[in-house]
C-alpha positions as CSV (number, residue, x, y, z in Angstrom):
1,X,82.1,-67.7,76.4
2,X,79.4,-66.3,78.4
3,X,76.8,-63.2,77.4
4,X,79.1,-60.3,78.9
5,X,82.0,-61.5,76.7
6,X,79.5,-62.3,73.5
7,X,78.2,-58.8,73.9
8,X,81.6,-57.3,74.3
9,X,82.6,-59.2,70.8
10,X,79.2,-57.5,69.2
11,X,79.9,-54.0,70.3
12,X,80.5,-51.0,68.9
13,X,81.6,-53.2,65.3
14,X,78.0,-54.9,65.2
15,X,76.1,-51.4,66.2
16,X,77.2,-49.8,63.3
17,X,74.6,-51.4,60.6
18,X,71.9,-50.5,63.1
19,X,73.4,-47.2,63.3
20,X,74.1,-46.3,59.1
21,X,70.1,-47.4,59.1
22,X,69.0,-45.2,61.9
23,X,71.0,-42.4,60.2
24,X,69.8,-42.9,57.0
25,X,65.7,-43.2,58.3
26,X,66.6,-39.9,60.5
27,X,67.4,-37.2,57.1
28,X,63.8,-37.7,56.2
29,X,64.2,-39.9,53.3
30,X,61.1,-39.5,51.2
31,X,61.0,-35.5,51.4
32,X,65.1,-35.7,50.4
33,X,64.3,-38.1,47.5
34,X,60.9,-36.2,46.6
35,X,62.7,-32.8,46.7
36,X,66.1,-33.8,44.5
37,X,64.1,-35.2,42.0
38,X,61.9,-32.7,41.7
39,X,65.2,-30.5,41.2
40,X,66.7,-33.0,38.6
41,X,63.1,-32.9,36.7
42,X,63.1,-29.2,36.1
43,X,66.8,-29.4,35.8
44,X,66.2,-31.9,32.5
45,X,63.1,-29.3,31.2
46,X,65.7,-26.2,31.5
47,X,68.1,-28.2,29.3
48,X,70.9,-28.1,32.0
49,X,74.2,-30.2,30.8
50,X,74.6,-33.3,32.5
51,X,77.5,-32.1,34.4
52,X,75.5,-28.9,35.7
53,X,72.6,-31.3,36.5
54,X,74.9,-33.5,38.8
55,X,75.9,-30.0,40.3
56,X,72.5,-28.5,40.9
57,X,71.5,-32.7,42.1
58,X,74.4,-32.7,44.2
59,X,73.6,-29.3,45.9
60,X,70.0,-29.8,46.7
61,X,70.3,-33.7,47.9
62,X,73.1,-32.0,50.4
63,X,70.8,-29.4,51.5
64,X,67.6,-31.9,52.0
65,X,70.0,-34.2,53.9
66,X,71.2,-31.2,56.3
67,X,67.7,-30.3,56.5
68,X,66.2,-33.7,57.5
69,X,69.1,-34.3,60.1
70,X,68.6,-31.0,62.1
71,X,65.2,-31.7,62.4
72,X,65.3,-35.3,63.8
73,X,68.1,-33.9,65.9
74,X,66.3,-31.4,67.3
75,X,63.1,-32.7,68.2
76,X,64.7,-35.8,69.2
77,X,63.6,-34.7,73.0
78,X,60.0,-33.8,72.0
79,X,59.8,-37.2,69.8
80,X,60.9,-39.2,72.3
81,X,58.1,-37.5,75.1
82,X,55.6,-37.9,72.5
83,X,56.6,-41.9,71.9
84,X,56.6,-41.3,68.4
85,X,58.3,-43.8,66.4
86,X,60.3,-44.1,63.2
87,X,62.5,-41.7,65.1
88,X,66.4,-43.3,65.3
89,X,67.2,-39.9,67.1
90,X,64.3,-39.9,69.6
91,X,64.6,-44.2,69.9
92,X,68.2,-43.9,70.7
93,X,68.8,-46.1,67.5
94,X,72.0,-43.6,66.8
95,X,73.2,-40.5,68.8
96,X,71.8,-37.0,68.5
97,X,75.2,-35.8,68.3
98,X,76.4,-37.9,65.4
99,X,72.9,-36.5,63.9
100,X,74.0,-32.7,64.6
101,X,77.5,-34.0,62.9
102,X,75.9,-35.4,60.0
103,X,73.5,-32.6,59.5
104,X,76.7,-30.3,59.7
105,X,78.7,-32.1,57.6
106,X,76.0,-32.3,54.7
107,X,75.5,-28.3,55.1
108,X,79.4,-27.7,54.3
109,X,79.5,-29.7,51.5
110,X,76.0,-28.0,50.1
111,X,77.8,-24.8,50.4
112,X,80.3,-25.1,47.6
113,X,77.9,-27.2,45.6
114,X,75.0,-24.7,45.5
115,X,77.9,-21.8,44.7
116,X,79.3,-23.8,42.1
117,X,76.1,-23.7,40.9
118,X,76.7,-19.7,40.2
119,X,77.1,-17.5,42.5
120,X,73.5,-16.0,42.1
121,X,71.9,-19.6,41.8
122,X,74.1,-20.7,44.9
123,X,72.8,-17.6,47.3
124,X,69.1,-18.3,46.4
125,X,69.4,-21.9,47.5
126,X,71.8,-21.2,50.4
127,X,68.9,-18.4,51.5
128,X,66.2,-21.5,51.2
129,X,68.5,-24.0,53.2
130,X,68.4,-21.1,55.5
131,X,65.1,-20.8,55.6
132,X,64.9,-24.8,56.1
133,X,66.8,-24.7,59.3
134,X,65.3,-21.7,60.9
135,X,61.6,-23.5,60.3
136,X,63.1,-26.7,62.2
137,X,65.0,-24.6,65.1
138,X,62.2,-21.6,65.2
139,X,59.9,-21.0,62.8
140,X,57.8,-24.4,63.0
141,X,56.4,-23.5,66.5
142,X,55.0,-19.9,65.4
143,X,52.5,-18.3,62.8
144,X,54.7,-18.4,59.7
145,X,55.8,-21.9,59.9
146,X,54.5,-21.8,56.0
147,X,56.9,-19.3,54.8
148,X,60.6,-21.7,54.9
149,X,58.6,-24.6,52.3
150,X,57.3,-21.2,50.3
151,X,60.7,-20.1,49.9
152,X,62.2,-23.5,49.7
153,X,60.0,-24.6,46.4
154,X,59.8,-21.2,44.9
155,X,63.9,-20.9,44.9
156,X,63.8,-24.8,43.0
157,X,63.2,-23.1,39.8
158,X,65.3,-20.1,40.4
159,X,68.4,-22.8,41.2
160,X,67.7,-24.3,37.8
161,X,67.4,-21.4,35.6
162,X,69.9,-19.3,37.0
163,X,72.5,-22.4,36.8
164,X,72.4,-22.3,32.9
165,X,74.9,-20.2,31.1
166,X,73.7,-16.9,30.4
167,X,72.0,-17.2,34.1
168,X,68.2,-16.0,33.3
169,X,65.4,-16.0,36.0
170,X,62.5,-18.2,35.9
171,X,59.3,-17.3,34.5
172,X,57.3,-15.5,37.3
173,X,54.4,-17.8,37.0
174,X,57.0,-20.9,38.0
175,X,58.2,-19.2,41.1
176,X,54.8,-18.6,41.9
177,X,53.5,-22.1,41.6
178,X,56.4,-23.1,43.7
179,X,55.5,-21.1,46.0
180,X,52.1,-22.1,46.5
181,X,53.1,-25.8,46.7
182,X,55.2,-25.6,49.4
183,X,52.5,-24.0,51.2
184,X,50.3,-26.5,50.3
185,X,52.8,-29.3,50.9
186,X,53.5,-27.7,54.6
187,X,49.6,-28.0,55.5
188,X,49.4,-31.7,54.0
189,X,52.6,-33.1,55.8
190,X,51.1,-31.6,58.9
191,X,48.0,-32.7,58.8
192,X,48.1,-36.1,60.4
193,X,49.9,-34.9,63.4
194,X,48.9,-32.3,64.4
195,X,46.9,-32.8,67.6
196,X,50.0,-34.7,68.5
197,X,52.2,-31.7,67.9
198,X,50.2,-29.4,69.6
199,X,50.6,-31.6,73.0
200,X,54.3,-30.6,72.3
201,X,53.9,-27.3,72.5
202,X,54.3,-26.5,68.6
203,X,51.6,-23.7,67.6
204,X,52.7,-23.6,63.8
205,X,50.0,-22.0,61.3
206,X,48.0,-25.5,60.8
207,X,48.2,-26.5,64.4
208,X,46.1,-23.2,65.1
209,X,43.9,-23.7,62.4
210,X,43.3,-27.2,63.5
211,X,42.9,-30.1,61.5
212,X,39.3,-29.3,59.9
213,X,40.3,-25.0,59.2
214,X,43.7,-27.2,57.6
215,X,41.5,-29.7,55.4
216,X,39.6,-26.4,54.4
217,X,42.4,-24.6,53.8
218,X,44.5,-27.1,52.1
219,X,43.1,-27.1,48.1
220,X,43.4,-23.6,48.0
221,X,46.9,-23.3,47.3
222,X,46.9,-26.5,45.5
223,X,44.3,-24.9,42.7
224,X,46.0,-21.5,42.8
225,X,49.3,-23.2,42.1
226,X,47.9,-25.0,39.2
227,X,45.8,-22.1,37.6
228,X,48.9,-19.8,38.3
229,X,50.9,-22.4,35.7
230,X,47.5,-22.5,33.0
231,X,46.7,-19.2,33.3
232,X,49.8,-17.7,34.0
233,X,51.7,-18.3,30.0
234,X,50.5,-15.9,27.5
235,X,48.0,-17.5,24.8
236,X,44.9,-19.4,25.1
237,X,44.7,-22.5,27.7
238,X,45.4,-25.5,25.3
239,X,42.7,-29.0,26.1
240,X,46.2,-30.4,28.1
241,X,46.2,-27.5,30.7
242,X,42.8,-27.8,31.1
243,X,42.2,-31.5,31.7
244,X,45.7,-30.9,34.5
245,X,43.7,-28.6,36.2
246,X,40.4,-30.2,36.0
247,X,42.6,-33.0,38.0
248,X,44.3,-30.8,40.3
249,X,40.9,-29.8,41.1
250,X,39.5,-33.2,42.0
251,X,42.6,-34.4,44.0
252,X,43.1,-31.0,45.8
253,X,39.5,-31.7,47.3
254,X,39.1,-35.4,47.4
255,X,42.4,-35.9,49.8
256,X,41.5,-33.6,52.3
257,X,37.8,-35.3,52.5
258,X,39.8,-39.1,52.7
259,X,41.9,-37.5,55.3
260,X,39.6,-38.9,57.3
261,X,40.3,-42.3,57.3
262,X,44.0,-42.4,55.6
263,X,45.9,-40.4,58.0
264,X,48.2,-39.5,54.9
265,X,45.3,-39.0,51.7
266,X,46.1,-35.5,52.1
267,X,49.8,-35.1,51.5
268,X,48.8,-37.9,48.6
269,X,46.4,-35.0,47.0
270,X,49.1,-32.3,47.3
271,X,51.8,-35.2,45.6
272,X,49.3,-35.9,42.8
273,X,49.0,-32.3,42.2
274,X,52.5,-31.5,42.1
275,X,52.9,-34.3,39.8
276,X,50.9,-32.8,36.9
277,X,51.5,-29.3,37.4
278,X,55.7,-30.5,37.2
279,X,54.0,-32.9,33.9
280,X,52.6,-29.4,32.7
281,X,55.6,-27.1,33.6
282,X,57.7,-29.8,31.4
283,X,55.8,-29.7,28.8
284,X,56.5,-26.7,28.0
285,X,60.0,-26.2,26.8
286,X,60.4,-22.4,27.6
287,X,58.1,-22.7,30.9
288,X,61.0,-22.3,33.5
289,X,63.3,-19.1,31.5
């Protein structure tokens, strides 16, 4: 047998492992597993059955996936310019079209799961998805590249609440806080690339701030976020609210300073303070309706 026959026997049977691997490294793995769970956390404080958890899991791991795909799919032609890697689309490691298919397959099955949901709680995260998609295809190159991951983590706990039975809205202070960290969370994840972004051409809100008006920037939502859930419930701020934002303090400024030398201390900071504020959010039984 010589090599064109032994690559003939290896091809396309032997691509496909390569291929699944690519596909699954292009949705964007760690935001997708970071985001469901976060979804399935609130989901447990709300008291949601476990069949309605599945459901509401179901719906937002869908929506993450389609998310993720769209936009390794479409900035497959900037990544590859750039030479960025851990980019199957941009590498070539599998297609951009069977990207765009699996991005389009994820967002029809996210539509009947998110309006199973309720048909209130299914518009609110189909109008985040939304929001999602137009970030990667418009909204990431311009001023108000921040306003899809606001919408995105303020409609989490209105996807939760409104999915029990009798349907009630979140406590404002929640939406708020979600809010906030998705701004926050947009100015971390950007952070480390953004001089390489702007030689793209993108010109979202941190890539004209640059990355020291960004590192500046950056703790002020993370604090707000957390002082909007201490201050926020009516009664006096207990020792455990307290000490949370005492640490939301320190690691809202401490990884924007180690941004320095750890290209990703920053999104780490805005991860640690998510953590406790979703720690103090579920602490509190009645925090989310």
């Amino acid at each position: 047998m010589n090599a064109a026959d032994g690559a003939r026997t290896t091809t396309p049977a032997a691509r496909w492992p390569g291929r699944v691997t690519g596909l699954a490294l292009a949705c964007h793995p760690g935001p997708v597993v970071v985001v469901t769970a976060l979804a399935c956390a609130l989901g447990v404080g709300a008291g949601l059955s476990p069949a309605r958890l599945a459901l509401v899991g179901a719906a937002v791991l869908t929506g993450q996936l389609s998310v993720g795909w769209c936009n390794d799919a479409f900035d497959a032609g900037r990544d590859a310019r750039a030479g960025r890697r851990g980019k199957p689309a941009a590498q070539g490691t599998v297609s951009v079209r069977t990207v765009w298919g699996a991005a389009a397959v994820a967002l029809a099955l996210c539509v009947p799961l998110s309006l199973a949901c309720g048909l209130l709680a299914g518009t609110v995260h189909l109008a985040a998805v939304a929001a999602a998609w137009l970030y990667n295809l418009w909204l990431k190159a311009t001023v108000l590249s921040w306003l899809p991951y606001a919408a995105g983590f303020a409609a989490l706990p209105s996807l939760v609440t409104l999915s029990l039975p009798d349907s009630p809205w979140p406590r404002w202070w929640t939406v708020t806080a979600g809010a906030l960290l998705g701004c926050a969370a947009h100015l971390g994840d950007t952070l480390p690339d953004i001089e390489a972004d702007r030689a793209t051409g993108i010109r979202g809100l941190p890539h004209r701030l640059g990355p020291a008006g960004t590192r500046l920037l950056l703790p002020v939502p993370l604090l707000a976020a957390t002082a909007v859930l201490v201050l926020g419930p009516p009664g006096p701020v207990g020792a455990r609210s307290a000490a949370v934002l005492a640490l939301a303090g320190a690691a809202a400024l401490v990884g924007p300073v180690l941004g320095r030398w750890w290209r990703k201390a920053a999104l780490a900071g805005a991860v640690t303070v998510a953590a406790a504020d979703l720690a103090l959010l579920l602490a509190d039984g009645t925090a989310l309706s």
